[in-house]
N, C-alpha and C positions, 0 to 999 in steps of 0.2 A: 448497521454497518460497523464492523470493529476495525482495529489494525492492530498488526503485531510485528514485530523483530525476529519471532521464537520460529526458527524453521519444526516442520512436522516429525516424521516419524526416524528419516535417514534413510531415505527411498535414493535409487541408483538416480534419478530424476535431479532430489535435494541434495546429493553430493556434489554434482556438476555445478561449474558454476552460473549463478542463477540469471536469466534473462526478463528483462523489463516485457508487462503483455504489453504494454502500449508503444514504445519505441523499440522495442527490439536490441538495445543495447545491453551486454552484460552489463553486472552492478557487483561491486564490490562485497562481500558477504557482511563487511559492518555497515553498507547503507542502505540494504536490502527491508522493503517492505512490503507485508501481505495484509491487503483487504480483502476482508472477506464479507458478502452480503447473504441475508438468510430470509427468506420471504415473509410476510405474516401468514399466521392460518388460515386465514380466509383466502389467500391467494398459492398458499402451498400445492396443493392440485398443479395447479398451472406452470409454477416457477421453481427450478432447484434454488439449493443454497450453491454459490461460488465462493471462492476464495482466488485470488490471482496477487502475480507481484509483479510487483512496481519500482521505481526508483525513485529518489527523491524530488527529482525536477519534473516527472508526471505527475506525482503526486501534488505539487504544488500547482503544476499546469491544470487540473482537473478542479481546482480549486480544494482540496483535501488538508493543507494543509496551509499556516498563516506564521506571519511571524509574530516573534514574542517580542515586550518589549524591549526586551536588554540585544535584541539583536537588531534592531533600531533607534539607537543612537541622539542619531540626526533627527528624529520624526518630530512630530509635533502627538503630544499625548493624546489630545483633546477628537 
């Protein structure tokens, strides 16, 4: 599974602005994020590769994403 920032090609789709698959809310074009999953060989037959986008608060809902520590403060490092 990767992510990225980088919209694709500039399809009338990626011009619009962009909707979260999982909440349905648009997303800002600078918070906009694409995961994308691609199967192994052994299961290629079976599964496409996807890509879909997210926003950052799914993202983190889905567990994808964590915090660093300078964005915790308060935390205890340990």
């Amino acid at each position: 599974m990767s992510s990225s920032e980088t919209p694709g090609n500039g399809s009338d789709d990626e011009l619009a602005e962009p909707v979260c698959d999982r909440c349905g809310e648009p997303i800002p074009a600078e918070r906009v994020t694409h995961l994308s999953s691609e199967p192994c060989p052994e299961l290629a037959d079976r599964y496409a590769a996807v890509t879909r986008t997210y926003c950052p608060d799914c993202i983190a809902a889905i567990g994808m994403l964590e915090f660093t520590p300078e964005a915790r403060p308060n935390a205890d490092s340990e």
